[in-house]
MIDOSE-1310 file (N, C-alpha, C; in nm, 2 decimals, decimal comma, always signed):
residues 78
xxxx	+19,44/-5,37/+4,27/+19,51/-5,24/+4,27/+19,58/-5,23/+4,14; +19,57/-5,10/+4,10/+19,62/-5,07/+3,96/+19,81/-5,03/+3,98; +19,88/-5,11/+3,88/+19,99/-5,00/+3,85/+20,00/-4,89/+3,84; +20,11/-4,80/+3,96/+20,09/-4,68/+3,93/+20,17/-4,62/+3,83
xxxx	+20,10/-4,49/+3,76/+20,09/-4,44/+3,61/+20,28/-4,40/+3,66; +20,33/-4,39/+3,73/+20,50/-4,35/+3,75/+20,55/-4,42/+3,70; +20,54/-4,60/+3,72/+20,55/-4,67/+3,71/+20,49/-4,76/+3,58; +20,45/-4,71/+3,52/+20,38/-4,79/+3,39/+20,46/-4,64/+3,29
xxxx	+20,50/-4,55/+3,33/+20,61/-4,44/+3,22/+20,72/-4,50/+3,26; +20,79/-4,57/+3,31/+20,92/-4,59/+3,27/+20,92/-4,78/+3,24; +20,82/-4,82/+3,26/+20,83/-4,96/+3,22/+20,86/-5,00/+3,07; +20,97/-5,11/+3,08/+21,00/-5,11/+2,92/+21,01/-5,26/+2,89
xxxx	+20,98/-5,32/+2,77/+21,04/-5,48/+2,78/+21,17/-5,52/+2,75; +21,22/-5,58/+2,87/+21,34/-5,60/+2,92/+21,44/-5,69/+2,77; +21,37/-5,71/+2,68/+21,45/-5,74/+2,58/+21,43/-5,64/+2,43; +21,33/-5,63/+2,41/+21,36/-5,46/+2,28/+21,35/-5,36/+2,35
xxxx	+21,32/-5,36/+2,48/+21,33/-5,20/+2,51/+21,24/-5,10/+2,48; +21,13/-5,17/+2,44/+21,02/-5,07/+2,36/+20,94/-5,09/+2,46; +20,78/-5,04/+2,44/+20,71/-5,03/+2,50/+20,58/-5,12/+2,53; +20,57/-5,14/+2,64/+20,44/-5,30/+2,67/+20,30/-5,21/+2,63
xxxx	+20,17/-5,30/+2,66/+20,03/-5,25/+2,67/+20,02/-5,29/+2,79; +19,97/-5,26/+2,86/+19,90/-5,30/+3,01/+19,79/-5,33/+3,01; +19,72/-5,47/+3,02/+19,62/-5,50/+3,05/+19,60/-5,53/+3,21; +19,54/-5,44/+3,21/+19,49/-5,45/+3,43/+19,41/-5,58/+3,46
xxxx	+19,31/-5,54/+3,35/+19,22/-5,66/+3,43/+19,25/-5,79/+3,38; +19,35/-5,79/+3,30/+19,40/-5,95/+3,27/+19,55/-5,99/+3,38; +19,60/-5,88/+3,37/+19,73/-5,88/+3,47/+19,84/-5,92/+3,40; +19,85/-5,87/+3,27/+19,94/-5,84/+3,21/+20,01/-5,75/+3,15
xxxx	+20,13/-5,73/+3,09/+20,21/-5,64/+3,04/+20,24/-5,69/+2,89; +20,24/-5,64/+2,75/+20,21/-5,72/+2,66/+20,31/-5,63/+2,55; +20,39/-5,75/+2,52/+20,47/-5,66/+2,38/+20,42/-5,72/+2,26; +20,35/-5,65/+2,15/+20,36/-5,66/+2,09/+20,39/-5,71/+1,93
xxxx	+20,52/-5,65/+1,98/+20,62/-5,65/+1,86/+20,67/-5,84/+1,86; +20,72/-5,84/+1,98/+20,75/-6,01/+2,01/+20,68/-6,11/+2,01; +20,52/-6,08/+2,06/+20,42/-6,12/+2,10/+20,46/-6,18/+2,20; +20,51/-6,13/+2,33/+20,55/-6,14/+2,44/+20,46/-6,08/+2,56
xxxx	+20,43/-6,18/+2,66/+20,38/-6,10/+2,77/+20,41/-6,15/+2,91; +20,42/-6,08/+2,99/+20,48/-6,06/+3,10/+20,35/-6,04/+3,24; +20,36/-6,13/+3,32/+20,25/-6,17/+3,44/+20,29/-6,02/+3,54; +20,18/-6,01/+3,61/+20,17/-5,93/+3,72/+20,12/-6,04/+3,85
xxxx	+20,20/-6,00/+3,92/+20,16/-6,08/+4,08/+20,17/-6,01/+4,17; +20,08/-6,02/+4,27/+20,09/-5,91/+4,38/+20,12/-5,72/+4,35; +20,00/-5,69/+4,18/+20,07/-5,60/+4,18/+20,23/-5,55/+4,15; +20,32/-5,67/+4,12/+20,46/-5,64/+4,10/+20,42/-5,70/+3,95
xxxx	+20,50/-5,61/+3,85/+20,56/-5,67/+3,72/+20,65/-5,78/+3,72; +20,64/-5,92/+3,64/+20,76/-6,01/+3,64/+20,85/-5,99/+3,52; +20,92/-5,85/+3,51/+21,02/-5,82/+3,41/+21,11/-5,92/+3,35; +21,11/-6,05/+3,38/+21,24/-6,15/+3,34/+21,20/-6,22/+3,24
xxxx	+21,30/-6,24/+3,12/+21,29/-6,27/+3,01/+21,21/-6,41/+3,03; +21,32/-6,50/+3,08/+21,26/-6,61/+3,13/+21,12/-6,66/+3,22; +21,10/-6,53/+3,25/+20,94/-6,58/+3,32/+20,86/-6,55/+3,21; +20,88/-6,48/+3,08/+20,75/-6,40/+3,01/+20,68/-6,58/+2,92
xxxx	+20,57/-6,50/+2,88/+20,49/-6,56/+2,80/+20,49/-6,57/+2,65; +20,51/-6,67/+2,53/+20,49/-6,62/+2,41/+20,35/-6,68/+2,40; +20,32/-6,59/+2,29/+20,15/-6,58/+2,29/+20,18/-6,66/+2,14; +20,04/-6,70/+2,10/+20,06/-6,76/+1,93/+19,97/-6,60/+1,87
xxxx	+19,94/-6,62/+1,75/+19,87/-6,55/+1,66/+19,74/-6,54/+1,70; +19,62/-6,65/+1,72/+19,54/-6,60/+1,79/+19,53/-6,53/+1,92; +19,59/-6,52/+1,99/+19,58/-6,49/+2,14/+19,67/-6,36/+2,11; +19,74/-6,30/+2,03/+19,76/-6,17/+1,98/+19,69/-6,10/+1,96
xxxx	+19,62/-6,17/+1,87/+19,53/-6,08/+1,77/+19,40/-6,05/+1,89; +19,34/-6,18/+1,97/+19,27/-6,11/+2,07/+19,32/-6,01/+2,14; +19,44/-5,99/+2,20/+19,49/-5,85/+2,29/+19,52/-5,73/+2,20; +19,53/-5,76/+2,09/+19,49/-5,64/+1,99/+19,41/-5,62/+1,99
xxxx	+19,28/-5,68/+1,99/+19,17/-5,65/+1,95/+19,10/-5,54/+2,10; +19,16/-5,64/+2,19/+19,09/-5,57/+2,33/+19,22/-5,47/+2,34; +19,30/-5,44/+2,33/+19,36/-5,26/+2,34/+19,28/-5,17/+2,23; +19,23/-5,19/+2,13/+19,16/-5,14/+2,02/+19,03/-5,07/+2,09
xxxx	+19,00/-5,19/+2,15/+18,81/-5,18/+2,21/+18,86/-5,10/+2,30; +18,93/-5,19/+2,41/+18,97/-5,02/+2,55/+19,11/-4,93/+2,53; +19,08/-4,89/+2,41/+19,20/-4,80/+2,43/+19,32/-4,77/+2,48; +19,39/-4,89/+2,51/+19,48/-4,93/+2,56/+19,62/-4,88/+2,48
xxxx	+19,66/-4,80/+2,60/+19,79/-4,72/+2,51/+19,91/-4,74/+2,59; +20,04/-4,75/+2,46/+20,15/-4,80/+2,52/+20,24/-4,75/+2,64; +20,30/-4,80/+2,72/+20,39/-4,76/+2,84/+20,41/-4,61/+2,85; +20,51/-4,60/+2,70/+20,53/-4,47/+2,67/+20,58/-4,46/+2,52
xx	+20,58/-4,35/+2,45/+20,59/-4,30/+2,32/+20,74/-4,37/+2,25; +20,72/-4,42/+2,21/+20,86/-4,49/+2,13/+20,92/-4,38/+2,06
């Protein structure tokens, strides 16, 4: 089950406050800017700084590449 779109407009990353990418079928929430990303379980987001993920440079540049290919657009308009 997908996050619903109510819910993906007001989602923000809990430390810049800017806007994640959502990858569904990976089950993540992805900032960018940090290269931070954040797990989905049961359909719930894990918003906490201390649970997120840092990604390196390759593993960026892949989830760049895959928002590129699926058009993966941010939370909401910065």
């Amino acid at each position: 089950m997908a996050l619903a779109q109510q819910l993906l407009d007001i989602l923000a990353c809990p430390d810049d406050k800017g806007p994640l990418l959502y990858f569904e079928t990976e089950g993540w929430l992805y900032n960018p800017r940090l290269q931070r990303r954040y797990r989905i379980e049961d359909d719930i987001p894990i918003m906490l700084i201390d649970e997120s993920e840092q990604v390196d440079d390759a593993e960026h540049d892949r989830l760049m590449a895959l928002a590129a290919e699926r058009s993966i657009q941010p939370t909401f308009d910065a």
